[in-house]
C-alpha positions in Angstrom: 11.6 -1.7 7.6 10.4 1.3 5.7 10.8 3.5 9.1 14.1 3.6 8.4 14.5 3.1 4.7 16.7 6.1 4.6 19.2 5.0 6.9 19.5 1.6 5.2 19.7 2.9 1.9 22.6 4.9 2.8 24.3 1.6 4.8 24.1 -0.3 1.9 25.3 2.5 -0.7 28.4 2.5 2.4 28.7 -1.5 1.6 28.5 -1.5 5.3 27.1 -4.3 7.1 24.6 -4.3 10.1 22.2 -6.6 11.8 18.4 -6.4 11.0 15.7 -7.0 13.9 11.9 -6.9 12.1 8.8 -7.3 14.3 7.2 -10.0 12.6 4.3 -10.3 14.7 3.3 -7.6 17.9 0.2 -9.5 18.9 -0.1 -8.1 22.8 -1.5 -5.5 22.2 -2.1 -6.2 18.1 -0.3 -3.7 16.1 1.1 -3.9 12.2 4.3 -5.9 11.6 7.3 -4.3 10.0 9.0 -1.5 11.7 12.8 -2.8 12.5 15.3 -1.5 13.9 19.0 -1.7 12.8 22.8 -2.1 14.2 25.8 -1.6 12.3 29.5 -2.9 12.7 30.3 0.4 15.4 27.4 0.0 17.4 25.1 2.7 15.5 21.7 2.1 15.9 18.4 3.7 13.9 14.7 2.7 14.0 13.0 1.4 17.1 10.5 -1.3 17.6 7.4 -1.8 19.7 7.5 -3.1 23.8 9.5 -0.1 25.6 13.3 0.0 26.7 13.3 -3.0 28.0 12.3 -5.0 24.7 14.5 -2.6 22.5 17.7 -2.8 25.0 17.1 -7.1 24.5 16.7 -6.3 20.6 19.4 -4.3 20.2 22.0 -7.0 22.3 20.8 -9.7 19.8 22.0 -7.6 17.1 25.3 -6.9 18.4 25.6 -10.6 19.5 24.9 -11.7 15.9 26.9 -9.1 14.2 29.8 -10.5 16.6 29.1 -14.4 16.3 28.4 -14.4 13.2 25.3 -16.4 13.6 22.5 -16.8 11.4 18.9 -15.5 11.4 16.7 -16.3 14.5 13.6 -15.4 14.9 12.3 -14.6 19.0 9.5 -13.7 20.7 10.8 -10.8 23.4 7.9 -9.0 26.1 6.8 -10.4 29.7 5.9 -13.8 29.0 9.1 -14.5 26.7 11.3 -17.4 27.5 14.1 -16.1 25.5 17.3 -16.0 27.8 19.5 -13.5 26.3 16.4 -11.2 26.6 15.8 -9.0 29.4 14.0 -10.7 32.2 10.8 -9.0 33.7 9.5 -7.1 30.9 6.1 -5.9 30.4 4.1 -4.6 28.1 4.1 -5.3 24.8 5.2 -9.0 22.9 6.9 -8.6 19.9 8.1 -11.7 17.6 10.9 -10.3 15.9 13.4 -11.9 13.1 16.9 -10.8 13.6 19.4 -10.8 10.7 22.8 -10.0 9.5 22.4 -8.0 5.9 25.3 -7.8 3.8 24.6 -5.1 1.1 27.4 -6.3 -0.7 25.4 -10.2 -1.6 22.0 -8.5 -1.7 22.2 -5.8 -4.1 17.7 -6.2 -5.0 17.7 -4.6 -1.2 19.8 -1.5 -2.4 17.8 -1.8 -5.7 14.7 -1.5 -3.4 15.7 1.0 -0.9 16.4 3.1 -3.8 12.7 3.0 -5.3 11.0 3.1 -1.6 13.5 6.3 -0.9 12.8 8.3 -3.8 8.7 7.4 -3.3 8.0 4.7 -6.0 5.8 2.3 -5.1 7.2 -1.1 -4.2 7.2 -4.2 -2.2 10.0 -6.1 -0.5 9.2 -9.9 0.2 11.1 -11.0 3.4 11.2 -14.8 4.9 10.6 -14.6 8.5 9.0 -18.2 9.1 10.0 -21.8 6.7 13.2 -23.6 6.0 16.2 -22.3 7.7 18.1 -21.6 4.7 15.1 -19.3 3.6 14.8 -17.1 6.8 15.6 -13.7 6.1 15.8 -13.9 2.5 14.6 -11.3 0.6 13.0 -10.5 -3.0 12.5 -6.8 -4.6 8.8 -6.7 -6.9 8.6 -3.3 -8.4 5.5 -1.8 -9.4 6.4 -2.9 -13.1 9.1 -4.8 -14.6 10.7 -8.2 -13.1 11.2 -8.8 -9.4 14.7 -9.4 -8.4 16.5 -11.4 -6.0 15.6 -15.5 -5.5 14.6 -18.0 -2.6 16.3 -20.5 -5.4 13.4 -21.8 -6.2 11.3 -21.0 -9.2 7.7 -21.9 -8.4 8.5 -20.4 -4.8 9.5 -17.2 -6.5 6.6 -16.9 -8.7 4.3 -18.0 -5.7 5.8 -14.8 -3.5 5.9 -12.5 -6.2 2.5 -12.7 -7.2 0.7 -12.2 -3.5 3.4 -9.4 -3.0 2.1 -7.6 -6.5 -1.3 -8.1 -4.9 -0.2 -6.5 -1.5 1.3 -3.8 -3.8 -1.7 -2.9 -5.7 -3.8 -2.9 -2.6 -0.9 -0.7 -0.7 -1.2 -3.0 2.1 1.7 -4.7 4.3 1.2 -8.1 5.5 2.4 -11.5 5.7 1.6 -14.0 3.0 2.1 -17.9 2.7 3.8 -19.7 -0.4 5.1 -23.5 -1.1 8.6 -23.9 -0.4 11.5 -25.9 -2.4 12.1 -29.5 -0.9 10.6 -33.3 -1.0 8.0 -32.4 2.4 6.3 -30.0 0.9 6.8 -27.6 3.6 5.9 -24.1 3.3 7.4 -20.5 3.6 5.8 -17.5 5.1 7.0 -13.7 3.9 6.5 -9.8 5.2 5.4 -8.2 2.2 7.1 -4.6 3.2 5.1 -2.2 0.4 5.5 1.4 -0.4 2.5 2.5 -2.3 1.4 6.1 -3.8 -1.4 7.2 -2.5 -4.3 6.5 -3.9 -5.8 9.1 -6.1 -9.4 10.4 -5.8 -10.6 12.1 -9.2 -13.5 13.9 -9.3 -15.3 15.0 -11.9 -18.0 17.8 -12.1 -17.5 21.4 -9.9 -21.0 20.8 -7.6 -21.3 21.3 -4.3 -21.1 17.6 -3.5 -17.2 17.9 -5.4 -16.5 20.1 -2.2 -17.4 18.0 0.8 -16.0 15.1 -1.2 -12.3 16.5 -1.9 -12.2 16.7 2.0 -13.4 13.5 2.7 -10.8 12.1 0.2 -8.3 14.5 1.8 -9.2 12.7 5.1 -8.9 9.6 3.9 -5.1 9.8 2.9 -6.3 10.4 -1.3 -4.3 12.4 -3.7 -7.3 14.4 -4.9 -8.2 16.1 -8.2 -11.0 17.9 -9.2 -11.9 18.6 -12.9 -14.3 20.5 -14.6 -14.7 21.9 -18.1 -15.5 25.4 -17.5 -12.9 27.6 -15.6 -15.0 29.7 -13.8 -15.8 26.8 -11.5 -12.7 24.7 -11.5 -10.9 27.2 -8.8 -8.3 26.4 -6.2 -10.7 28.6 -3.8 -13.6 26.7 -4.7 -11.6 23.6 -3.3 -9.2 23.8 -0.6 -9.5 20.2 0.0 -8.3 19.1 -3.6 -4.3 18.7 -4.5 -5.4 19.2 -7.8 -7.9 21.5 -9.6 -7.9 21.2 -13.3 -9.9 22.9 -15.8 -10.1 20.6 -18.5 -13.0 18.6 -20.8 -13.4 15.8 -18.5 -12.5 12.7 -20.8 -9.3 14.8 -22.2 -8.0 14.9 -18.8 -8.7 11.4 -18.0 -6.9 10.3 -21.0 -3.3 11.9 -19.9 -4.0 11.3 -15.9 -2.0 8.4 -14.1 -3.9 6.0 -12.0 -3.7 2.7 -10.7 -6.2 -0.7 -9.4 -6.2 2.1 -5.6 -8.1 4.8 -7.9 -11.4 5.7 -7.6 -13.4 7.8 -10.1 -16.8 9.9 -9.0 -18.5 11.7 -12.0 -21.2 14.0 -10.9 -21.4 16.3 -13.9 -25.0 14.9 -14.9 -24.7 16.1 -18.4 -24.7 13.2 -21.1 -22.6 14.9 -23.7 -19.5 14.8 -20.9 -20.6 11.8 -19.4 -20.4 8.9 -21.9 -17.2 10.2 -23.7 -15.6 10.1 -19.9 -17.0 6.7 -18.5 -16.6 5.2 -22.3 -12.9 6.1 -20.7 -13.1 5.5 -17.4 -14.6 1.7 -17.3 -11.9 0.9 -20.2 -9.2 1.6 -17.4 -7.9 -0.6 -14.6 -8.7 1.6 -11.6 -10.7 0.2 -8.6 -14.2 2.1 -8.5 -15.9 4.3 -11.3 -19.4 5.9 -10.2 -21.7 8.2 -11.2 -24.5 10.2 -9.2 -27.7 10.8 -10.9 -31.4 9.1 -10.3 -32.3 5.6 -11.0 -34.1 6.9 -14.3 -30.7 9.2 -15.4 -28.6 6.0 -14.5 -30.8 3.7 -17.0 -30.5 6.4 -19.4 -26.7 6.4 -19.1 -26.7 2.7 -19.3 -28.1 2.9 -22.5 -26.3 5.6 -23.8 -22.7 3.3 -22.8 -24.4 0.2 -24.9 -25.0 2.4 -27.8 -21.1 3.7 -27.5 -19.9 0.2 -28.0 -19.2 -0.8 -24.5 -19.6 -4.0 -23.4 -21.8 -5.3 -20.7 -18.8 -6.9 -18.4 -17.1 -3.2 -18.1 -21.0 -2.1 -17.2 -21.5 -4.2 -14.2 -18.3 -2.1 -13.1 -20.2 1.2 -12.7 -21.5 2.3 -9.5 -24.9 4.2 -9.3 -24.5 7.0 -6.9 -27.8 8.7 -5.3 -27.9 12.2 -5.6 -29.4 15.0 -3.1 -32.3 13.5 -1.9 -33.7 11.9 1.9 -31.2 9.6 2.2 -28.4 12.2 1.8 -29.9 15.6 1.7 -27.1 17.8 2.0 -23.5 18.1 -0.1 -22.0 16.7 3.0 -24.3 13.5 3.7 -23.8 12.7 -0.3 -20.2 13.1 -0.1 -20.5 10.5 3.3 -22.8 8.1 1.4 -20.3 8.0 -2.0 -17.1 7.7 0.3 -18.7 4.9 2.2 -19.9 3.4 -1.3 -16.1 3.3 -2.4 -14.5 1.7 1.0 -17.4 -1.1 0.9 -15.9 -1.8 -2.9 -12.7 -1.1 -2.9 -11.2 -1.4 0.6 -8.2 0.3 -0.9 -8.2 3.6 0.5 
């Protein structure tokens, strides 16, 4: 849905209704569910879907078929093996299991409330029913990144069950399909496409070595919103990084202090200088980011550890710092170190 949350946004500012097709599940070959493709009322369409002309021509009939019936959701399976009638016969390629819907902007107004946040890039998730009861299927709830969600599946426990695996999608930018209890005396269940729109996640680096370098462009690589932050001037130059978005010169912890982050940002010191180090990971392990690590040698990183327990903090926010190897055999060159810390960070995280 967020390939063409543009066009849907400005549907449902129009009140005007249209017909909603989501790939669900594109299994042969695998790719990631959620793009959709949409009808409106006159025929319009936007967006496109996986499987080639022939699975888009049967996608886009459904649509108009539903729009004109009046039917409720259905969810099909459309590609060469597909037993679905109204679909084209013969296709190959591709297998896509799409949900098709009618959206009324009008009874939904959490979607506008969501397309609104995902157009004007805030990060945010939108929970859609594709598989449970039939009076679930296609409903739809809006979790911002703070605040309450909005919209209901008229059920409280089901609510809170969606909302808090779609806050976890969120945090972790990923888009995916979760499972949750659903209202009723069976205890059947309920499965949802988290759709999430997330920031990207911010790289900060601190210290102007030549390791900061390499490691701005593997960030940059990596989809990161990079800064890089050192105290003197001199060496905190746009030049000196190409790679970074951001090159701030700036006492290390003061920076930290203002600077937004989130559970997708990772923080690499690599200043090796104690009087900038403790007042910035005192900082840093106090906040609720998703990697903080320092380079230095196994003797600087005892020494560090000593220095944090003599600043007050406690041993839980301790086990949360990384020790990063400097220049040495394992990772003799700026480039090799910056390789080593990136991998360090996807092994923990598995954010970026």
């Amino acid at each position: 849905m967020l390939n063409i949350a543009q066009p849907l946004y400005d549907w449902c500012r129009a009140a005007r209704p249209f017909a909603l097709a989501t790939v669900v599940d594109a299994g042969d070959p695998p790719s990631s569910p959620g793009p959709a493709l949409a009808v409106d009322t006159e025929g319009r369409v936007v967006g496109g879907i996986p499987g080639g002309c022939c699975v888009q021509k049967a996608v886009y009939e459904n649509c108009v078929g539903l729009l004109r019936d009046g039917d409720g959701p259905v969810r099909a399976r459309f590609g060469r093996r597909h037993q679905n009638p109204s679909a084209a016969p013969g296709t190959g390629g591709t297998e896509v299991d799409v949900l098709v819907q009618r959206v009324d902007p009008v009874a939904q107004p959490h979607l506008v409330d969501a397309l609104d946040a995902i157009v004007l890039g805030r990060s945010a998730a939108l929970a859609q029913v594709v598989d449970g009861p039939g009076a679930l299927l296609g409903r739809t709830l809006y979790v911002p990144e703070r605040g309450p969600h909005r919209g209901t599946l008229g059920d409280g426990d089901a609510d809170r069950a969606v909302v808090a695996q779609a806050r976890a999608h969120l945090r972790a930018g990923r888009t995916g399909c979760l499972s949750a209890p659903a209202a009723g005396p069976r205890r059947s269940r309920l499965s949802a496409l988290v759709h999430t729109h997330a920031s990207c996640p911010r790289l900060l680096i601190f210290g102007a070595a030549d390791c900061a370098a390499a490691l701005s462009r593997a960030g940059q690589l990596l989809g990161c919103h990079v800064t890089v932050c050192d105290a003197l001037p001199a060496f905190a130059t746009p030049a000196r990084f190409p790679h970074a978005d951001e090159v701030v010169a700036d006492r290390p912890h003061r920076y930290l202090e203002r600077a937004e982050v989130d559970g997708r940002t990772a923080i690499c010191v690599l200043t090796h200088d104690a009087e900038c180090d403790i007042p910035l990971l005192c900082r840093a392990l106090s906040l609720p980011v998703g990697y903080v690590g320092a380079t230095g040698s196994r003797r600087t990183h005892e020494r560090r550890l000593h220095l944090l327990r003599e600043a007050g903090v406690p041993e839980d926010r301790l086990a949360r710092l990384h020790a990063l190897a400097g220049p040495g055999p394992g990772a003799s060159t700026p480039e090799e170190q910056a390789i080593a810390i990136t991998a360090d960070i996807i092994t923990h995280t598995g954010t970026t």
